[in-house]
C-alpha positions in Angstrom: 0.0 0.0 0.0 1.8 3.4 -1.0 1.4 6.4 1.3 -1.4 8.1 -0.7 -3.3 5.5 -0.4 -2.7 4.9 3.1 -3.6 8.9 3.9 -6.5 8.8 1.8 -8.2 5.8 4.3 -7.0 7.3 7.2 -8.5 10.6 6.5 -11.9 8.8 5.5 -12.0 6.9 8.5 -11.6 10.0 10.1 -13.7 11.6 8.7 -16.7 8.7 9.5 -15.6 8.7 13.2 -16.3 12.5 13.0 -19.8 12.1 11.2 -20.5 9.2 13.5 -19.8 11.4 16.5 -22.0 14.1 15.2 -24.3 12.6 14.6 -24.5 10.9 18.3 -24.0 14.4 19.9 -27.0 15.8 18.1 -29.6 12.9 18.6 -27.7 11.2 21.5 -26.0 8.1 22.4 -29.5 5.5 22.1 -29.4 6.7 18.4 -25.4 6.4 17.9 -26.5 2.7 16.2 -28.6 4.5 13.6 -25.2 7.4 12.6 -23.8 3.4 11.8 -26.4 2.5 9.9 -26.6 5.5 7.9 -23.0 5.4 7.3 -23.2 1.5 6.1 -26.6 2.3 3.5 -24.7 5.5 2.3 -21.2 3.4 1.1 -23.3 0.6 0.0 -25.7 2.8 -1.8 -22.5 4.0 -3.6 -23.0 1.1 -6.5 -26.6 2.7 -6.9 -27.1 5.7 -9.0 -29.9 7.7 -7.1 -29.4 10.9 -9.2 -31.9 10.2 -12.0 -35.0 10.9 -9.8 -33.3 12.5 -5.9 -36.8 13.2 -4.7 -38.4 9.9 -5.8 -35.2 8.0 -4.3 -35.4 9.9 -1.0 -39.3 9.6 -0.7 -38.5 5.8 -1.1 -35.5 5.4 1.3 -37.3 7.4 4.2 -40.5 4.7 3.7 -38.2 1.9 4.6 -36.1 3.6 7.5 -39.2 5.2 8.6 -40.9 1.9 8.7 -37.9 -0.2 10.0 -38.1 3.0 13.2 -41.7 2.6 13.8 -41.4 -2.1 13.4 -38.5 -1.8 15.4 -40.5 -0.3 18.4 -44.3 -1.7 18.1 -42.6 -5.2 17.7 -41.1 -4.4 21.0 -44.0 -3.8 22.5 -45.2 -7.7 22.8 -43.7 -10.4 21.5 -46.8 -12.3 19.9 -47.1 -8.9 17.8 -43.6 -9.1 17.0 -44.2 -12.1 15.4 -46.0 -10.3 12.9 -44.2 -7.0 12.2 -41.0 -8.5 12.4 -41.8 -11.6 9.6 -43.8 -8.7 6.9 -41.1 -5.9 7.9 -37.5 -8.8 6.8 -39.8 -10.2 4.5 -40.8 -7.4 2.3 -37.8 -5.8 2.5 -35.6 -8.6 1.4 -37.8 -9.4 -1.1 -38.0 -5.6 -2.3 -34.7 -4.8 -1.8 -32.8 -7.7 -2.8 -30.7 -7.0 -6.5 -30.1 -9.9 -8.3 -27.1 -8.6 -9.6 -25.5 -5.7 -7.6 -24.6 -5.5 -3.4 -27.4 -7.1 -1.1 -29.1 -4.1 -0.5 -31.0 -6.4 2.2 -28.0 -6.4 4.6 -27.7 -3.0 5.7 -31.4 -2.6 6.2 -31.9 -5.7 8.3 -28.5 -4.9 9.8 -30.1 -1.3 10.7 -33.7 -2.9 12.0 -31.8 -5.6 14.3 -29.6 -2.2 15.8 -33.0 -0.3 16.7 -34.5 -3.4 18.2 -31.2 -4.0 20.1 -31.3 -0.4 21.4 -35.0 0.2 22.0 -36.4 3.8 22.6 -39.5 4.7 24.7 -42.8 6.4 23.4 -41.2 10.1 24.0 -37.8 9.1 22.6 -39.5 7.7 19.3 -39.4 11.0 17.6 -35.7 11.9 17.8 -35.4 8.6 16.2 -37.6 8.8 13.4 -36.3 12.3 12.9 -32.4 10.8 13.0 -33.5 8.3 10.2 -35.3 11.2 8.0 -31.8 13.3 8.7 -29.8 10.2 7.9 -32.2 9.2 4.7 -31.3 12.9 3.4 -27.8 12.8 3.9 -27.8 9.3 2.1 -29.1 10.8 -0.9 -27.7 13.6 -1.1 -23.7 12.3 -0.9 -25.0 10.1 -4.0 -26.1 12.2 -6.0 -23.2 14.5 -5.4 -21.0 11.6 -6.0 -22.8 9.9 -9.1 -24.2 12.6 -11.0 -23.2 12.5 -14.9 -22.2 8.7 -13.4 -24.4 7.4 -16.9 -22.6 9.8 -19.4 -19.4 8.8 -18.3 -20.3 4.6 -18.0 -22.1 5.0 -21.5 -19.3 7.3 -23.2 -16.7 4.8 -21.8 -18.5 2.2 -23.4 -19.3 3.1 -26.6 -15.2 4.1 -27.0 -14.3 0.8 -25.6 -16.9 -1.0 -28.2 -15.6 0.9 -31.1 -11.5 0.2 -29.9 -13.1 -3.5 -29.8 -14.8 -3.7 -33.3 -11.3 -1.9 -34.6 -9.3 -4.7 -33.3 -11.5 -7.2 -34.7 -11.3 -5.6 -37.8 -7.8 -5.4 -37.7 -8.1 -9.0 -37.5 -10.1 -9.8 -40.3 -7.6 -7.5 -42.3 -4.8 -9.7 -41.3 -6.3 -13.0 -41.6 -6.3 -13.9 -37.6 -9.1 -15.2 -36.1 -11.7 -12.9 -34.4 -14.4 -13.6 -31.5 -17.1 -12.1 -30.2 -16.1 -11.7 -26.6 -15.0 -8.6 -26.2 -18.0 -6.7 -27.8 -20.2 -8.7 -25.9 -18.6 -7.8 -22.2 -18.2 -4.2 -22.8 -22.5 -4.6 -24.3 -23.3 -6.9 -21.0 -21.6 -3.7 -18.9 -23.7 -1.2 -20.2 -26.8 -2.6 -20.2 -26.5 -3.8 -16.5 -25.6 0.1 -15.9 -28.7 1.3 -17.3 -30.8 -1.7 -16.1 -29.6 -0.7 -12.4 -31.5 2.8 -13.4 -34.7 1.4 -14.7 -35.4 -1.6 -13.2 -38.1 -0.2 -11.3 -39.1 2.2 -13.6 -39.1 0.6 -16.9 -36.7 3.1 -18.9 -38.1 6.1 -16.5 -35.8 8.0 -18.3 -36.1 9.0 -22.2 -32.3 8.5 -22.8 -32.1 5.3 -21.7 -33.7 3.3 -24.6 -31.3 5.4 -27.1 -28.7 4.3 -25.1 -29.3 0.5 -25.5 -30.4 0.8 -28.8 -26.7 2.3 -29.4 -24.9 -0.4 -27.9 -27.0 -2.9 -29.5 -26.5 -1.4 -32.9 -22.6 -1.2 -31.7 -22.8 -5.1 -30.8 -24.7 -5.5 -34.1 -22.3 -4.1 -36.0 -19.3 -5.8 -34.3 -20.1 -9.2 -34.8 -21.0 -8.8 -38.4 -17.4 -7.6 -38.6 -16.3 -11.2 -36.4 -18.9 -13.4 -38.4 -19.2 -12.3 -41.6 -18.0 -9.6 -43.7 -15.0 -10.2 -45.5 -14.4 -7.2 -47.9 -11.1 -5.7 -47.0 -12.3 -2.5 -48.2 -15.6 -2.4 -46.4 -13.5 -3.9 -43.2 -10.9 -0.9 -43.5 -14.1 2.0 -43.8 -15.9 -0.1 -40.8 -12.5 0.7 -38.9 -12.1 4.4 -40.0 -16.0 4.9 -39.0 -15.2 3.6 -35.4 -12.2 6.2 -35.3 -14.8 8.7 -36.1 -17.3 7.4 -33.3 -14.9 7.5 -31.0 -13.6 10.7 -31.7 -17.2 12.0 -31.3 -17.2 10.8 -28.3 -14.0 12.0 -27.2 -15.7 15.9 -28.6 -12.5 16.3 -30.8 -15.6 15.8 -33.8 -19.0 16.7 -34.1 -22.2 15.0 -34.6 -22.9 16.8 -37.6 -19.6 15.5 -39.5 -19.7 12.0 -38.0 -22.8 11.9 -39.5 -21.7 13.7 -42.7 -18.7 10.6 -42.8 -21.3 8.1 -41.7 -23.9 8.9 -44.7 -20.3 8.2 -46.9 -19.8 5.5 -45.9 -23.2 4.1 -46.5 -23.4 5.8 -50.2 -19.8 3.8 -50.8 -20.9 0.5 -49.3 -24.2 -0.4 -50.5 -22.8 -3.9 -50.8 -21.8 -4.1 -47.5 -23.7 -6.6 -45.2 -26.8 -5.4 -44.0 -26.6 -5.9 -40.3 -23.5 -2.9 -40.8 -25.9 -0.7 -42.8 -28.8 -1.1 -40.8 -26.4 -0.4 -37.9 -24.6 2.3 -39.2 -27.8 4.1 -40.2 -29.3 3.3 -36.7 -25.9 4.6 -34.9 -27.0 8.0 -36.4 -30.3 8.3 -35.3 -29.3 7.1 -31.5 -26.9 9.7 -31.2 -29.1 12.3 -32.8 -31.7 10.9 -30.1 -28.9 11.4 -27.3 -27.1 14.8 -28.3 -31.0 16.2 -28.4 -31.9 14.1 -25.2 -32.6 17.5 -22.8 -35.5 18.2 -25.0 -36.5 14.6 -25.1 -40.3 13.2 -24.6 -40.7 9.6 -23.8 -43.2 9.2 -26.3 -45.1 6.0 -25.5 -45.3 7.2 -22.5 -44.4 5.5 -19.2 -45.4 1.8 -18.6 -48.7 2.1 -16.7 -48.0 1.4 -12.8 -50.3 -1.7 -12.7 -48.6 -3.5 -15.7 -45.3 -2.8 -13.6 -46.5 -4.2 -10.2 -48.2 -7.1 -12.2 -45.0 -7.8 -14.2 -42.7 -8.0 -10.4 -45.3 -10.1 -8.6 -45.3 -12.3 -11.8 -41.6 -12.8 -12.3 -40.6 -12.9 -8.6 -43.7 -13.5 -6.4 -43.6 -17.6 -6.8 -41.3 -20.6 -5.3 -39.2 -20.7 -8.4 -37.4 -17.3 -7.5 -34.5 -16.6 -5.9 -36.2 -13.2 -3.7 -39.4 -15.1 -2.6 -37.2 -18.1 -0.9 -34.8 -16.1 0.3 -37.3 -13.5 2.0 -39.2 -16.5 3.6 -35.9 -17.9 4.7 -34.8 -14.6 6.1 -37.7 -13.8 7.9 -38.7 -17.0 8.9 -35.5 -17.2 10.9 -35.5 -13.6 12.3 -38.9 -13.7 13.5 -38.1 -16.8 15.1 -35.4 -15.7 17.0 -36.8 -12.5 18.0 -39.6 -14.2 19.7 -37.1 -15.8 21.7 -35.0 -13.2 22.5 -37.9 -11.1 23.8 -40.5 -13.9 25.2 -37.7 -15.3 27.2 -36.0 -12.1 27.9 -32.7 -13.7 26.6 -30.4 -10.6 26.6 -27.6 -12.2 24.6 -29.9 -13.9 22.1 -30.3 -10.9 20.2 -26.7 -12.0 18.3 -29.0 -14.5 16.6 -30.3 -11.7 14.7 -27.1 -10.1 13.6 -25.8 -14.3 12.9 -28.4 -14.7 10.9 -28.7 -11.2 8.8 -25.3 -12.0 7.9 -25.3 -15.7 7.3 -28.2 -16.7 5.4 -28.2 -16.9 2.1 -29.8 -16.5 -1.4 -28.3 -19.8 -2.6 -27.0 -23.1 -1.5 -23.7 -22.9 -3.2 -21.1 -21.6 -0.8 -23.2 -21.6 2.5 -20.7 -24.3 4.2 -17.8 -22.5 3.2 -18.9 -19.2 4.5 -20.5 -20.8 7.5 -17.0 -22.5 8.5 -14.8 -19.4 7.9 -17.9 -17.3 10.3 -17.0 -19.9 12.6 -13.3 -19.7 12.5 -13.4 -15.9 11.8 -15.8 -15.9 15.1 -13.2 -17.7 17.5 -10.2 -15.9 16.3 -12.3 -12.4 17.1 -13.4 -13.8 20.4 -9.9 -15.1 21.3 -8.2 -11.5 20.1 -11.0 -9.5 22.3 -10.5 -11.6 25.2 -6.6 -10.6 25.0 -7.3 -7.0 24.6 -9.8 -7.1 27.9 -7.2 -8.4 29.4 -4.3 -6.4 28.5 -5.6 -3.2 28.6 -8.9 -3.3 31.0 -12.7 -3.5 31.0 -13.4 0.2 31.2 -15.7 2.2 29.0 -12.9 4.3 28.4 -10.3 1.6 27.4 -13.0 -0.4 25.0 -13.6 2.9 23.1 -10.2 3.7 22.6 -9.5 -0.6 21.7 -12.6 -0.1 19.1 -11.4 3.2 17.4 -7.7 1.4 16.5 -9.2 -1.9 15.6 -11.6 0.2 13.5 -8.6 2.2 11.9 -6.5 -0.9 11.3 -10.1 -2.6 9.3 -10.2 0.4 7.7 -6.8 0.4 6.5 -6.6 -3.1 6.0 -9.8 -3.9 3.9 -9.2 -7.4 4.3 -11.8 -9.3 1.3 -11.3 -12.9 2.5 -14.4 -14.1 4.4 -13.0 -15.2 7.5 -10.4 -12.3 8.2 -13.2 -9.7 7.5 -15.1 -12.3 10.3 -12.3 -11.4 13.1 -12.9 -7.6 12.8 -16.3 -7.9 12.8 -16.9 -10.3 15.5 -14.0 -8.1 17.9 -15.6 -5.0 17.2 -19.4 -6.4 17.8 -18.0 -7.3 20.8 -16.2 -4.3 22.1 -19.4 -2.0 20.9 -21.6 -4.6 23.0 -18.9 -4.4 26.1 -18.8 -0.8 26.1 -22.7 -1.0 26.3 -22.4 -2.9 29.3 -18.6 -2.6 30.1 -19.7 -4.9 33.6 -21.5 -7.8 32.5 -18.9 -10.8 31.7 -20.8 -12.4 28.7 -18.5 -12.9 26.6 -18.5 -16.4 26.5 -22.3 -16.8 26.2 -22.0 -14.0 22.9 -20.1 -16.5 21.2 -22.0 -19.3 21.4 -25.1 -17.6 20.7 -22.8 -16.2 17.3 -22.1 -20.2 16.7 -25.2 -21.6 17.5 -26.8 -18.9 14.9 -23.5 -19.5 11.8 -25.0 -23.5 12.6 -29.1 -23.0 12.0 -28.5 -20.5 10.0 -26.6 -22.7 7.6 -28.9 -25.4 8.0 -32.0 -23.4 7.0 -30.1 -22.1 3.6 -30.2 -26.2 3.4 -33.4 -27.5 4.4 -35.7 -23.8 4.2 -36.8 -23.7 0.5 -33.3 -24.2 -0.7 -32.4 -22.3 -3.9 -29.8 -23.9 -6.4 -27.8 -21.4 -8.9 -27.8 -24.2 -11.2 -31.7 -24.3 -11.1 -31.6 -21.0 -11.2 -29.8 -20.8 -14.1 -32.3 -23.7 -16.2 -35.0 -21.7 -15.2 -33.8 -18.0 -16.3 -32.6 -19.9 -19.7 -36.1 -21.4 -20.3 -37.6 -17.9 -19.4 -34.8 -15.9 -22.1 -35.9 -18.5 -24.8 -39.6 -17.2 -24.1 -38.8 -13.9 -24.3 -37.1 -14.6 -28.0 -40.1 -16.2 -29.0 -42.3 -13.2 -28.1 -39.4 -11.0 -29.5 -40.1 -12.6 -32.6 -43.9 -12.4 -32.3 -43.2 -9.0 -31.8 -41.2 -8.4 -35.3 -43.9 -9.7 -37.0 -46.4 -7.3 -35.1 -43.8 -4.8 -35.8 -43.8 -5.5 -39.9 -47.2 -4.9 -39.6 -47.8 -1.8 -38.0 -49.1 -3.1 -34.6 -46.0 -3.4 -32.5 -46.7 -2.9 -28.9 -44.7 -0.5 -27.2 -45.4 -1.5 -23.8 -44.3 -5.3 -24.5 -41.6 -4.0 -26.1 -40.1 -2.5 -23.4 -41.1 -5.3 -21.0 -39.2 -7.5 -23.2 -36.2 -5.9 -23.0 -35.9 -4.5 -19.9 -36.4 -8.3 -18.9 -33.7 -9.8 -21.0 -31.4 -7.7 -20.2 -32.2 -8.3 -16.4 -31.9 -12.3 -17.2 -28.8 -12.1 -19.3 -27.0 -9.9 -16.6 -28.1 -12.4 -14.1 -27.0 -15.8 -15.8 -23.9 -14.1 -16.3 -23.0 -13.3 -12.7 -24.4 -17.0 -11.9 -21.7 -18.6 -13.9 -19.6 -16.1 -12.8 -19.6 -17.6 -9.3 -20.4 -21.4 -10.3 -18.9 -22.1 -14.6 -21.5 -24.1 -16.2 -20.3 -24.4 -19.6 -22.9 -25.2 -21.2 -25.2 -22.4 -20.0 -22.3 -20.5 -20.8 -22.7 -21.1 -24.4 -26.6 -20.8 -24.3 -26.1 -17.6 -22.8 -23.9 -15.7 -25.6 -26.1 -17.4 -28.6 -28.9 -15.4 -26.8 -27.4 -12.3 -26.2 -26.3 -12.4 -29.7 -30.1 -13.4 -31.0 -31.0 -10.6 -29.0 -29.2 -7.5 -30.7 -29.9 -9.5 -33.7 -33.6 -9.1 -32.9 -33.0 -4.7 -32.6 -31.2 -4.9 -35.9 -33.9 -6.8 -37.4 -36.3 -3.9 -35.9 -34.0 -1.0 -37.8 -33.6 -2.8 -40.7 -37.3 -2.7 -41.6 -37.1 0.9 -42.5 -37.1 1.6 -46.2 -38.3 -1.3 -47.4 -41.5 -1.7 -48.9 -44.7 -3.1 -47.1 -44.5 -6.2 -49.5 -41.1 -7.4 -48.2 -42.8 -6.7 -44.5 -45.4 -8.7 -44.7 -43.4 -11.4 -46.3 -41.0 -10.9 -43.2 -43.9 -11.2 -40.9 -44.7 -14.3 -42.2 -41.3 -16.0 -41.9 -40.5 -14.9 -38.3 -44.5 -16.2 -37.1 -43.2 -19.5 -37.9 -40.4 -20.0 -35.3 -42.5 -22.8 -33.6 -43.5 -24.3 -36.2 -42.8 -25.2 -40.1 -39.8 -24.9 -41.9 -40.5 -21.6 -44.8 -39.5 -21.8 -48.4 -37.8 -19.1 -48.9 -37.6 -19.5 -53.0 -41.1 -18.3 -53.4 -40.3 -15.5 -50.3 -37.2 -14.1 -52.3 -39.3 -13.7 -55.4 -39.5 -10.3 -57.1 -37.2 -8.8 -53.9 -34.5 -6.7 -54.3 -30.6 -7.4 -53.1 -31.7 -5.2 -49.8 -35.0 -7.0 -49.4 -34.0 -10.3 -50.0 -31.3 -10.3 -47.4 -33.5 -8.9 -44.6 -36.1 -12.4 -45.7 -32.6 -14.0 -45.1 -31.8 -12.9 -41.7 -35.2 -12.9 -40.6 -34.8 -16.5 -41.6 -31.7 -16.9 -39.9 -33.4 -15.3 -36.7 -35.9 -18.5 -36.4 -33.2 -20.9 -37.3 -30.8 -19.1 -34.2 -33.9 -19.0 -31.9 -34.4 -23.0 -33.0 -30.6 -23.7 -32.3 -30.8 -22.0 -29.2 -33.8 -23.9 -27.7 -31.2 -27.2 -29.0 -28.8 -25.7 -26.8 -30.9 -25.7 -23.8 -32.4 -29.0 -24.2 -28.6 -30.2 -24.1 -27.6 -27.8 -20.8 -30.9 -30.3 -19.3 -30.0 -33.2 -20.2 -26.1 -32.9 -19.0 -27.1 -31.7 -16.1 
């Protein structure tokens, strides 16, 4: 670690020791738990761009601290009651808050509900709490959106330079004979998309520049692996390349849009022999950035999905035993509730670390649980060991323990250990100095520990037994659901041809593919599956095919549509002859009849490859 690095995590340690202690002078030491919480949601919020709608983020974030203030205290108030609050409070948070893809926003909410019920408040005291978590709720929002505003101009303009450096390479390659692949194209594409996904996942594309956006990498993608898969003329190749220098110098403002599209409109009046997935993605390219440089003025045009299709579409794809949120909110709060009612029917002080246990150790998935249950364990002994030494060595005092928890907290800092089990020891020592300088007299730390054990062991066991979730199944399911999303993407084509797409479905389609392909990919991330593997980039690939499909219907006449219409209806069922489709159809028309046909026959090949990721399984 070089100095600057080391000042820079000293000074921001300092700095949250200095907020934390602020924050407890103001609204006093019963809510110094809460100045912790808010410092844990506003780090992890970090990964999450709040800036597109402040005032609709903040709105949301104060409904769930407000509500985890006011569970925290009425489930206090008996424990049968508890019972209640406490299992629809974990459950519909986890199962709200819970990404599939980013940080487990669960955590620091759970974490934050299991502090206020550890450090209860009485009826007059309630109000400086409620108003600590509005203050903390503000200042949440407010650090990210002064930390992640223009945070999409500068992910997308990033990406669309590092697409065109990749689609130069690769047409570099083709110039010199070497092989080229896909891969890079689609990782930068995958990047993006999860980027705007994370704004609009709730909001299906709340924001008029975000369709553009996709539609822009898509057409990038597009383009890219026509370049990988096709096209072979090394004079098309070589104008291909100079057009991606041009992009990128767009992007990099050392061109304007004006002569990129002055250069792009070349290129197409040289190249009318070019393939048609690099016309019909050169053309689109113009109109997405045309879209984007005008985006201020910009008015979504269809309109926003209705909010009833939205909460139909979440309950649909999540609210059911094959999904990942509904199994692991039941598990979470089945588990919680239970050991609250313990806790507080048998007035077992120390059971309350049951709580924390099992926030942290309970899981979405099966895979990993025993490993991160063992290194809790170890993690937890090794921390109990260490803060039995420090008692020792330097004394049981209030005074000592803060002092002990402010350098242990410094060296954490500092350290930033990522293994499981070393990031266990701090934890565990500094939950147990906190809770010693709470009650600096009572010698239970013994009975802690084995409360922390006894939770790492159910808790593991429920992750097992508790409607146990399997990536693999996971990922079989999400497959079988991005097939049926192709089919109804094709459906949709056809509408398309014929004047009657449907924008709403549209949207839904995408949004959701982009959500499944993002998903599968951090699956396999964790646990390879081959095989799933390859499924997965024959879909993504079928799925930019699908937009380039949708731009390359303009200018062609409604003959030609309706014969496309016709071809890509059939995907589940006959085979077409495309002799009598190609008849009287120009060079252009004719080779958008071919790669509508060569959609169906992907979309067929793809459900072959799924059929094989079953069986192998």
């Amino acid at each position: 670690m070089d100095a600057k690095t080391l000042i820079n995590k000293s000074l921001f340690f300092l700095a949250l020791c200095l907020f934390v202690g602020i924050f407890t002078a103001i609204f006093g030491q019963k809510n110094s738990l809460v100045g912790v919480f808010v410092v844990i949601i506003a780090l992890m919020m970090l990964g999450r761009d709040l800036s597109v709608r402040p005032l609709s983020n903040l709105m949301s974030l104060m409904m769930f601290t407000l509500a985890m203030g006011f569970g925290a205290f009425i489930s206090l108030m008996n424990p049968f009651l508890g019972i209640v609050v406490n299992f629809s409070f974990v459950f519909l948070t986890t199962f709200i808050t819970m990404h599939d893809m980013k940080s487990p926003m669960h955590f620091p909410f759970l974490l934050g509900y299991a502090f206020m019920m550890s450090m209860p408040v009485t009826l007059e005291e309630l109000p400086i709490r409620i108003l600590a978590l509005m203050v903390g709720s503000i200042l949440t929002v407010g650090l990210n959106v002064l930390l992640n505003r223009n945070k999409m101009e500068r992910t997308c303009h990033n990406a669309i330079v590092s697409m065109c450096d990749a689609i130069g390479k690769e047409c570099d390659k083709v110039l010199s004979g070497s092989i080229t692949t896909t891969d890079e194209l689609d990782k930068v594409c995958s990047n993006v998309n999860s980027t705007v996904y994370d704004r609009m996942k709730d909001g299906f594309f709340i924001n008029p520049k975000d369709r553009p956006v996709m539609d822009l990498v898509a057409s990038l993608q597009s383009l890219g692996r026509s370049i990988c898969l096709r096209e072979r003329d090394p004079r098309i190749v070589k104008e291909v390349a100079s057009l991606m220098d041009d992009l990128a110098s767009y992007e990099n403002d050392s061109m304007s849009l004006d002569e990129f599209c002055s250069r792009a409109d070349g290129f197409l009046q040289r190249n009318h022999d070019a393939d048609l997935a690099i016309l019909a993605s050169v053309k689109a390219i113009m109109l997405e950035l045309t879209a984007l440089e005008n985006s201020e003025d910009m008015v979504d045009e269809d309109g926003e999905v209705p909010r009833a299709f939205k909460f139909r579409t979440i309950m649909k794809e999540n609210l059911r035993t094959d999904s990942v949120r509904f199994t692991f909110a039941v598990r979470m709060a089945t588990l919680f509730t239970v050991w609250a009612f313990i806790w507080q029917y048998w007035e077992l002080e120390n059971a309350k670390w049951l709580l924390f246990t099992t926030v942290a150790i309970v899981q979405p998935y099966v895979e990993g649980s025993w490993t991160k249950s063992s290194m809790r364990i170890v993690g937890t002994l090794v921390g109990a060991c260490i803060f039995i030494a420090l008692v020792s060595l330097f004394g049981g005092t209030a005074e000592s323990l803060a002092i002990v928890t402010l350098m242990i907290s410094y060296i954490y800092t500092v350290v930033d250990p990522k293994r499981y089990d070393l990031m266990m020891i701090f934890v565990t020592l500094m939950a147990l100095l906190a809770a010693s300088m709470a009650d600096p007299s009572e010698p239970v730390v013994l009975e802690r520990v084995l409360y922390i054990l006894a939770g790492v062991v159910l808790a593991t066991l429920a992750n097992h037994v508790l409607l146990p979730y399997h990536i693999r199944d996971e990922n079989l399911k999400l497959s079988a659901r991005y097939l049926e999303i192709s089919s109804r993407q094709l459906d949709n084509l056809a509408k398309a041809a014929k004047g009657d797409m449907d924008c709403t479905e549209d949207r839904f389609l995408r949004l959701t593919a982009n959500n499944i392909s993002a998903k599968i990919q951090v699956n396999v991330g964790r646990d390879p599956d081959p095989q799933v593997e390859k499924l997965l980039a024959a879909q993504n690939a079928f799925m930019a095919g699908c937009v380039m499909l949708s731009n390359s219907m303009m200018g062609v006449d409604q003959e030609c549509k309706d014969r496309f219409a016709e071809i890509v209806s059939t995907h589940d069922g006959r085979e077409v002859d495309m002799e009598p489709m190609l008849h009287n159809m120009d060079d252009k028309e004719s080779d958008l009849l071919m790669m509508g046909q060569d959609a169906v026959r992907a979309y067929r090949e793809n459900r072959s490859l799924y059929v094989d990721a079953v069986v192998r399984f």
